[in-house]
N, CA, C and O atoms as CSV, one atom per row, in Angstrom:
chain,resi,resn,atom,element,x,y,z
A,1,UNK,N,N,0.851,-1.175,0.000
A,1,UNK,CA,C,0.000,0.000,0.000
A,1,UNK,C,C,0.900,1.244,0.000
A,1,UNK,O,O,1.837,1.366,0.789
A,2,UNK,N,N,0.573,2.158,-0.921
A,2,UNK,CA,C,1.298,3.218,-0.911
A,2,UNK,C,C,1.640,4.141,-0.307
A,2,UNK,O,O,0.509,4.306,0.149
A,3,UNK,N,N,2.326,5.125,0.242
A,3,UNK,CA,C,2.279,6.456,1.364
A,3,UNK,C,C,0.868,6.946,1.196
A,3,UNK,O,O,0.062,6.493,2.008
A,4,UNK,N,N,0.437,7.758,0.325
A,4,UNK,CA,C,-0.959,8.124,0.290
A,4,UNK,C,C,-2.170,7.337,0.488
A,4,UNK,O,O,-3.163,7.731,1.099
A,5,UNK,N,N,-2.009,6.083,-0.125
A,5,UNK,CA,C,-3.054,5.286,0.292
A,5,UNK,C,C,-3.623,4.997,1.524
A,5,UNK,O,O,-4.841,4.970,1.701
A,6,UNK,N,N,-2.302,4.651,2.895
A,6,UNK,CA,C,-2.147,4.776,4.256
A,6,UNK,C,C,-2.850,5.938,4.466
A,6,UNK,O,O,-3.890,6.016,5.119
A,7,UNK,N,N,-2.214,6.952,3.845
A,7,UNK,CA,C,-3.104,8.357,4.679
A,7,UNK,C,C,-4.385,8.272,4.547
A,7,UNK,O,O,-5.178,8.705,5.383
A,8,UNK,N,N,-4.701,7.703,3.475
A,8,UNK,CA,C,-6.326,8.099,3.271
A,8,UNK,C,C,-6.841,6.766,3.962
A,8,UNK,O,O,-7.724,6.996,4.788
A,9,UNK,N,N,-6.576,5.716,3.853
A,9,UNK,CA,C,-7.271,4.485,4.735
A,9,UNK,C,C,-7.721,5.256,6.401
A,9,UNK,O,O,-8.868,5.362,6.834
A,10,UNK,N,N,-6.477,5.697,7.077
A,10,UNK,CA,C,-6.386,6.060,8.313
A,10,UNK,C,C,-7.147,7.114,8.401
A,10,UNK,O,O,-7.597,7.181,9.544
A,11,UNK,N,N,-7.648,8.307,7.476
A,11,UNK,CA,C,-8.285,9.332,8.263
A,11,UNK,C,C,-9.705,8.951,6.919
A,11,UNK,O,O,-9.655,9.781,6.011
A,12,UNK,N,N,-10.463,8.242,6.795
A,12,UNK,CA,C,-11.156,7.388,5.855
A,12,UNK,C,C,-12.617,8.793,6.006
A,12,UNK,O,O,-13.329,9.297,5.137
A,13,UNK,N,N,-12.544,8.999,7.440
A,13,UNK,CA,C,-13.824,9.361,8.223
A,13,UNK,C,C,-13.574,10.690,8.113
A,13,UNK,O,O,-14.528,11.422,8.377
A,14,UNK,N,N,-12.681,11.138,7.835
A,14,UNK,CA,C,-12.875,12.709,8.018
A,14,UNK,C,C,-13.315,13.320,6.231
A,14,UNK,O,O,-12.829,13.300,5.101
A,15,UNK,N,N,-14.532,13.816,6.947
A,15,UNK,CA,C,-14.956,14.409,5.572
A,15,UNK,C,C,-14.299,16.438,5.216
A,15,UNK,O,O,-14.897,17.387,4.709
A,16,UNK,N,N,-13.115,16.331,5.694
A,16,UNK,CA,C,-12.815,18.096,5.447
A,16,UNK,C,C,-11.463,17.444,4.895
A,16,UNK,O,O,-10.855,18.397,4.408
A,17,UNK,N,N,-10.615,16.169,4.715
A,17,UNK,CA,C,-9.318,15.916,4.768
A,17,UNK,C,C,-9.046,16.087,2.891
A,17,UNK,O,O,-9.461,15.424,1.940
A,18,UNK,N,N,-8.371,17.011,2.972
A,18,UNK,CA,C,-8.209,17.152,1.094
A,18,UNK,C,C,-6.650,16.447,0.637
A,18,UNK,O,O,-5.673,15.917,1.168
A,19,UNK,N,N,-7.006,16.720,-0.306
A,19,UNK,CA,C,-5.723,16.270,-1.278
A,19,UNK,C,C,-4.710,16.778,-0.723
A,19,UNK,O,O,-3.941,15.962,-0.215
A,20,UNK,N,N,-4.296,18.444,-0.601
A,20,UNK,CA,C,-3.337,19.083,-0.128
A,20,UNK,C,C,-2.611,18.601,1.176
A,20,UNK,O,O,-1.392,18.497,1.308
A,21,UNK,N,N,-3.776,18.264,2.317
A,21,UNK,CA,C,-3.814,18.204,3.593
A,21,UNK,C,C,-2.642,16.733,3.472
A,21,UNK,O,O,-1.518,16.641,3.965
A,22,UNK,N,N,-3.305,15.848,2.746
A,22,UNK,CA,C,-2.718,14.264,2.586
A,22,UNK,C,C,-1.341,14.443,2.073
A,22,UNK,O,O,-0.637,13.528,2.500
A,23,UNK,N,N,-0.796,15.130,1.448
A,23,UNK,CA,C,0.434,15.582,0.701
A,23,UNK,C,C,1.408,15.866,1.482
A,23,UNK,O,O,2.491,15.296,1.622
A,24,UNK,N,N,0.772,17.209,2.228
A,24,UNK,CA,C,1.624,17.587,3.102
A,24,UNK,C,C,2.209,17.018,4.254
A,24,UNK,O,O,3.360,17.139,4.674
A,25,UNK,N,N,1.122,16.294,4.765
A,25,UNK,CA,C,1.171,14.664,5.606
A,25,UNK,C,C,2.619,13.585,5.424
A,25,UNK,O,O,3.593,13.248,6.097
A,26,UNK,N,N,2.150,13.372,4.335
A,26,UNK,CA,C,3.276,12.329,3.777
A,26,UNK,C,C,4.109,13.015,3.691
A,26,UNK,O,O,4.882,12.853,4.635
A,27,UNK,N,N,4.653,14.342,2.510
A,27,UNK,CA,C,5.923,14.896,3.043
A,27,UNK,C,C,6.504,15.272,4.071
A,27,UNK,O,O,7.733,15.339,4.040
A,28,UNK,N,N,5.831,15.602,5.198
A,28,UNK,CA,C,6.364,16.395,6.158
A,28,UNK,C,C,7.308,14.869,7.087
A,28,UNK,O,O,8.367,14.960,7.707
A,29,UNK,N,N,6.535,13.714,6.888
A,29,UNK,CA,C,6.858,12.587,7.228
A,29,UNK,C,C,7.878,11.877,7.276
A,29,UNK,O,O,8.622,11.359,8.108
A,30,UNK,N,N,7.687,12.009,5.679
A,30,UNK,CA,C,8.902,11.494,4.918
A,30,UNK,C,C,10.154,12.212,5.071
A,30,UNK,O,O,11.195,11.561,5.150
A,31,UNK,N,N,10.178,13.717,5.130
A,31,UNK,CA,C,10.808,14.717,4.975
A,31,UNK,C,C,11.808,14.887,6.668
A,31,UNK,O,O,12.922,15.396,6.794
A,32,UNK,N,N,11.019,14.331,7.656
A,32,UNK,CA,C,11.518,13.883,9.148
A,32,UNK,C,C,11.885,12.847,8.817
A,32,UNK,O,O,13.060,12.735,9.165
A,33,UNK,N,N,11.433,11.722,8.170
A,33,UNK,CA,C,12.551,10.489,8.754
A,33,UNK,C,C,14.085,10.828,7.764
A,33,UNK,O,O,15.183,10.528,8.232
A,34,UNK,N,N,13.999,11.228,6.911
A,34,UNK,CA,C,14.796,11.507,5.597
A,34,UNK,C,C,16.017,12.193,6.885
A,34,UNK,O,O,16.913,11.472,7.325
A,35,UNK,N,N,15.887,13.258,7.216
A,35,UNK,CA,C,16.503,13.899,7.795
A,35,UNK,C,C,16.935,13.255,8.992
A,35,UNK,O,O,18.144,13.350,9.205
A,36,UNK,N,N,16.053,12.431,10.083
A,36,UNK,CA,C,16.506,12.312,11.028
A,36,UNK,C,C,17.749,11.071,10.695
A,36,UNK,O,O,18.688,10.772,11.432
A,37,UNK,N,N,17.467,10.593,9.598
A,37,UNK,CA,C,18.322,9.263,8.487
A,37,UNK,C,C,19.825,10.036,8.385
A,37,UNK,O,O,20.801,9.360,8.711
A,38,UNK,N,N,20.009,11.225,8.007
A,38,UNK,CA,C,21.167,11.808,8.191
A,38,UNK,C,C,21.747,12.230,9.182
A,38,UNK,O,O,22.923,11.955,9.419
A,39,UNK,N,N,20.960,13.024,9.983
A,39,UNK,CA,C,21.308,12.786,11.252
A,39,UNK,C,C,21.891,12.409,12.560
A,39,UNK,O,O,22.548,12.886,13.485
A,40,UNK,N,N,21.251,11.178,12.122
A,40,UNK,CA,C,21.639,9.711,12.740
A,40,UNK,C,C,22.510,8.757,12.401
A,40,UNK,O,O,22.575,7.717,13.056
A,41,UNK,N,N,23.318,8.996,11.300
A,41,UNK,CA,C,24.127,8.385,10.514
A,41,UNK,C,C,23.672,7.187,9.600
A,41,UNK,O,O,24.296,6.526,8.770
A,42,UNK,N,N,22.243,7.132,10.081
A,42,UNK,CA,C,21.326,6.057,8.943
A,42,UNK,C,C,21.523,6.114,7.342
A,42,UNK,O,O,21.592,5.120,6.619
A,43,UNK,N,N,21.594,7.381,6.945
A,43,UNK,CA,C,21.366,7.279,5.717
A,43,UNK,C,C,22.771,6.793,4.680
A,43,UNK,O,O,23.982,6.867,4.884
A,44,UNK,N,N,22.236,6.453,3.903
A,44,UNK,CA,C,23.368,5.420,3.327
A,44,UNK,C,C,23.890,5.959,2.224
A,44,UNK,O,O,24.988,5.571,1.828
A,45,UNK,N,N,23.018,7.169,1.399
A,45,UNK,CA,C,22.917,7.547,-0.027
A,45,UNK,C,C,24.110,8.932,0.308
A,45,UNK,O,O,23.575,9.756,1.049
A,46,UNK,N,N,25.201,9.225,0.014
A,46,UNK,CA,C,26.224,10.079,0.200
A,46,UNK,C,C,25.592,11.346,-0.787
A,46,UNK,O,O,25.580,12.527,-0.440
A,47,UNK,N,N,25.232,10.981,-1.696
A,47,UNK,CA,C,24.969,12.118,-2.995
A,47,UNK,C,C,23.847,13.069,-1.404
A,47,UNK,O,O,24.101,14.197,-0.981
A,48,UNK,N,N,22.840,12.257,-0.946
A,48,UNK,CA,C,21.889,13.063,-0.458
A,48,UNK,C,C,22.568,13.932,0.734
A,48,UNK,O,O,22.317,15.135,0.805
A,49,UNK,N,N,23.361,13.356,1.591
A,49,UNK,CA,C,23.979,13.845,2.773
A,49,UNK,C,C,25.019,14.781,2.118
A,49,UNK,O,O,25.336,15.590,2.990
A,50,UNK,N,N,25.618,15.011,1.103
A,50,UNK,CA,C,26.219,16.551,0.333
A,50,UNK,C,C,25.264,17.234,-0.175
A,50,UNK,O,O,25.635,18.320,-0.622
A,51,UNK,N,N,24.139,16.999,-0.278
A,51,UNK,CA,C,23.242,18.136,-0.932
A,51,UNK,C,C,22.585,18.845,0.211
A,51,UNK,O,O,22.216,20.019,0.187
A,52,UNK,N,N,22.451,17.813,1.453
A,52,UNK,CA,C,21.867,18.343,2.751
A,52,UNK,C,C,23.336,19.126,3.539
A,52,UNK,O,O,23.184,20.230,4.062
A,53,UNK,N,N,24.401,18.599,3.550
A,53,UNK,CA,C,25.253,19.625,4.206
A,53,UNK,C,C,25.790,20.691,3.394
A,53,UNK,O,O,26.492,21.421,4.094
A,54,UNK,N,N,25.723,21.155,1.904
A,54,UNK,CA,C,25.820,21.907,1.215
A,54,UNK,C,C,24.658,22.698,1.537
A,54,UNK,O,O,24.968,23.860,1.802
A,55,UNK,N,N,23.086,22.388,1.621
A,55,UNK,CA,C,22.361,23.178,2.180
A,55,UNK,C,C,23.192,24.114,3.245
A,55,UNK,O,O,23.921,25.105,3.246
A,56,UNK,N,N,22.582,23.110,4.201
A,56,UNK,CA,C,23.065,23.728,5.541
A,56,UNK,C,C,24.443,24.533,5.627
A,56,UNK,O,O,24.829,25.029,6.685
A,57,UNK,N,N,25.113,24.617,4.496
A,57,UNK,CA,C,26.514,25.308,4.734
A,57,UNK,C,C,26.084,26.982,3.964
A,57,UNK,O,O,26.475,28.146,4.050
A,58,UNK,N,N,25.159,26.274,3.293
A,58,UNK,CA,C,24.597,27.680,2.694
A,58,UNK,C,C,23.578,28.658,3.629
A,58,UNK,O,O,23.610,29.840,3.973
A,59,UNK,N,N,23.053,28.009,3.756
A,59,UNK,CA,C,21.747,28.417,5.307
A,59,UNK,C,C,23.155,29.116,6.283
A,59,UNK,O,O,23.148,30.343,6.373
A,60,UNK,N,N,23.938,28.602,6.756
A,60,UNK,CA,C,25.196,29.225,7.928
A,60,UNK,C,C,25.409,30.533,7.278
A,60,UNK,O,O,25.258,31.634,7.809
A,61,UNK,N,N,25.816,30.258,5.936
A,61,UNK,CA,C,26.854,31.546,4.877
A,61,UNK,C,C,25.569,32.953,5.264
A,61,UNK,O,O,25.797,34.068,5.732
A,62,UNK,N,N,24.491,32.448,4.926
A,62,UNK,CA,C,23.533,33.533,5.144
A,62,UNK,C,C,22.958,34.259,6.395
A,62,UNK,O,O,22.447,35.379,6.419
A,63,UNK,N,N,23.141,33.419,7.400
A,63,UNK,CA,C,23.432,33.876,8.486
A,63,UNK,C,C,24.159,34.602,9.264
A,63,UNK,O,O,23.987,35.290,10.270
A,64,UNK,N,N,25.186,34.240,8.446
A,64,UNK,CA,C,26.751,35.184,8.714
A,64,UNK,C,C,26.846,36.513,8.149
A,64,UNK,O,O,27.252,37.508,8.751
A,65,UNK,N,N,26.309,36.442,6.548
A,65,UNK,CA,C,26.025,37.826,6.408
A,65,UNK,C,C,24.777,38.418,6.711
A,65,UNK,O,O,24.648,39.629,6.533
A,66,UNK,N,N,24.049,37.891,7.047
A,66,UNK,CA,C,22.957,38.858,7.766
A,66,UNK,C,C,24.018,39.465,8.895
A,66,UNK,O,O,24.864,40.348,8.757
A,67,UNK,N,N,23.710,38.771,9.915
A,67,UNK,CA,C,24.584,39.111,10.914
A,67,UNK,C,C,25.830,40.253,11.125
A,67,UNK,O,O,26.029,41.035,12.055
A,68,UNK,N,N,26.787,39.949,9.525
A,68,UNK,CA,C,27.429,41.055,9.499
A,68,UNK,C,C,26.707,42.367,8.887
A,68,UNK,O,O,27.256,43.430,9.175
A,69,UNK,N,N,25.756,42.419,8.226
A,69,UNK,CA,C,25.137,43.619,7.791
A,69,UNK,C,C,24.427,44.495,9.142
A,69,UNK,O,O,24.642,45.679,9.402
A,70,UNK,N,N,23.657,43.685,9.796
A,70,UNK,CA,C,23.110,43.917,11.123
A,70,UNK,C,C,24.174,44.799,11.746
A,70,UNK,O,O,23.949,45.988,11.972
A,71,UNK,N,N,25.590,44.089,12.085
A,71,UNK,CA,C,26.640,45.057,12.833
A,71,UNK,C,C,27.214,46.134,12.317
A,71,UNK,O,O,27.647,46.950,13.130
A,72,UNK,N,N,27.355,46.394,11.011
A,72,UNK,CA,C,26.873,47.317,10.077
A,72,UNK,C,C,26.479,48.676,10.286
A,72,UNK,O,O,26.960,49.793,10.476
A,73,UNK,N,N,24.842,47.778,10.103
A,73,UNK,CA,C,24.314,49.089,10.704
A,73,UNK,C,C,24.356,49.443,11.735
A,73,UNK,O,O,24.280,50.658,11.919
A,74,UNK,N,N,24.461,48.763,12.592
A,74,UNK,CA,C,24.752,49.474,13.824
A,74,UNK,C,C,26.183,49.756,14.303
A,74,UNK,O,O,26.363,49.712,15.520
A,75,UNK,N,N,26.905,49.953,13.751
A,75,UNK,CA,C,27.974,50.491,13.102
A,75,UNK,C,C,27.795,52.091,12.878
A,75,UNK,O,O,28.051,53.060,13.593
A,76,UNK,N,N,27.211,51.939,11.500
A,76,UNK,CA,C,26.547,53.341,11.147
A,76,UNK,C,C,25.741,54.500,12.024
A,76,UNK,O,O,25.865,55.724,11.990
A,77,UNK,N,N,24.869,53.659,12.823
A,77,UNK,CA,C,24.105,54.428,13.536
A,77,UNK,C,C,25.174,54.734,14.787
A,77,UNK,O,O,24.725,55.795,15.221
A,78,UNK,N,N,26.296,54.410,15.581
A,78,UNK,CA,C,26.747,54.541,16.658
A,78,UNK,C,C,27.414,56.085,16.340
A,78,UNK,O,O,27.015,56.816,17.247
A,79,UNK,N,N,28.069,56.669,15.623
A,79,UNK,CA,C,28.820,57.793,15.192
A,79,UNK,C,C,27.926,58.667,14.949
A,79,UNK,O,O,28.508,59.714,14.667
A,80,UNK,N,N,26.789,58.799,14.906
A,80,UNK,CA,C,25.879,59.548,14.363
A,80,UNK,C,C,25.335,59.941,16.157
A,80,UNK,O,O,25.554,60.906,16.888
A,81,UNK,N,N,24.795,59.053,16.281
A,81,UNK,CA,C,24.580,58.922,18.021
A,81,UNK,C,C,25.369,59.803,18.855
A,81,UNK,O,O,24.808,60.597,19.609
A,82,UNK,N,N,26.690,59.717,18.773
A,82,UNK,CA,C,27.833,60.271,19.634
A,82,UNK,C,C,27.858,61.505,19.377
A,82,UNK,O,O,27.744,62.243,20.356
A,83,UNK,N,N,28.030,62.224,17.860
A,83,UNK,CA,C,28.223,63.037,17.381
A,83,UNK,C,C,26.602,64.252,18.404
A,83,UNK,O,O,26.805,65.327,18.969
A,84,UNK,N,N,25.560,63.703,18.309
A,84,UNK,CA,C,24.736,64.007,19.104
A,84,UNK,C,C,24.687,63.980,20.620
A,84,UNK,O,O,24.183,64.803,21.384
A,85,UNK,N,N,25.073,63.293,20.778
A,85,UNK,CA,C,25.784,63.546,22.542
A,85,UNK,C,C,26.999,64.481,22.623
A,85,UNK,O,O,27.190,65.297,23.525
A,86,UNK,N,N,27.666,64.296,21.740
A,86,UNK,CA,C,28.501,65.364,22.208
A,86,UNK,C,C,27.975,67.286,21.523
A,86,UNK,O,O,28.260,68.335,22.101
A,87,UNK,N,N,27.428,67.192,20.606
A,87,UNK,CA,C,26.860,68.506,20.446
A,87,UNK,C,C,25.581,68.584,21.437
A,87,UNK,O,O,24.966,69.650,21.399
A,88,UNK,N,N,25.089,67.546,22.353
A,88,UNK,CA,C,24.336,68.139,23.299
A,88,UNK,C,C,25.366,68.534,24.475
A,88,UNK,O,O,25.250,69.648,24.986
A,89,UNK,N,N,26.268,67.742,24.872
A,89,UNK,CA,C,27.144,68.185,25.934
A,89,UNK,C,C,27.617,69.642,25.701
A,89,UNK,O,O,27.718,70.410,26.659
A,90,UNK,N,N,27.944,70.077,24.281
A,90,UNK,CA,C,28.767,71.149,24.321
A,90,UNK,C,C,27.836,71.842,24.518
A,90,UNK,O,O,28.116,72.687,25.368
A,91,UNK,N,N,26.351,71.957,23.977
A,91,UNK,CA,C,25.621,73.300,24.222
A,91,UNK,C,C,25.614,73.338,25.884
A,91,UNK,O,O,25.850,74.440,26.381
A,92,UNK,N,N,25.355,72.195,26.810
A,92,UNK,CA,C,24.736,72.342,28.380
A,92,UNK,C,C,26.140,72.818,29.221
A,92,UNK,O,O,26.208,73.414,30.296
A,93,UNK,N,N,27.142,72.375,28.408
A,93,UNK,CA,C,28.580,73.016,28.975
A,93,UNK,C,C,28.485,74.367,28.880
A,93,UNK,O,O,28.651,74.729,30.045
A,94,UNK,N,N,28.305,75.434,28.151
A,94,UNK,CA,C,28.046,76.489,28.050
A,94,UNK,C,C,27.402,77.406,29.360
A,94,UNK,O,O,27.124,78.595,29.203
């Protein structure tokens, strides 16, 4: 019996359960054991475990430059800040 077939045997009774709903079911499924398969050192297929840590090395890369843009700007904004504290100091020095 097929992945979908299971889904639909098991929720047989629910009359709101659509096509989409069943899809997403099975992938999200499949898509956890797949992963927890790498993970875990289960998975056997090498091609898949370089396409998943090439992900994930890409997912990091983007993180990193977010991160550096973030310090960045706030970078930018700190000199601007100061420059305003100190032209308030000089007027109250007066």
């Amino acid at each position: 019996m097929s992945l979908f077939s299971q889904e639909i045997e098991s929720n047989h009774d629910n009359p709101h359960l659509t096509f989409e709903t069943i899809v997403t079911r099975v992938l999200r499924r499949e898509c956890r054991s797949f992963l927890e398969s790498i993970l875990d050192g289960t998975c056997t297929n090498t091609e898949y475990i370089d396409i998943y840590v090439e992900y994930v090395l890409g997912q990091e890369a983007d993180m990193a430059e977010w991160h550096r843009e973030q310090l960045d700007k706030t970078k930018k904004k700190r000199p601007a800040e100061e420059d305003a504290r100190d032209a308030k100091k000089m007027s109250t020095d007066d």
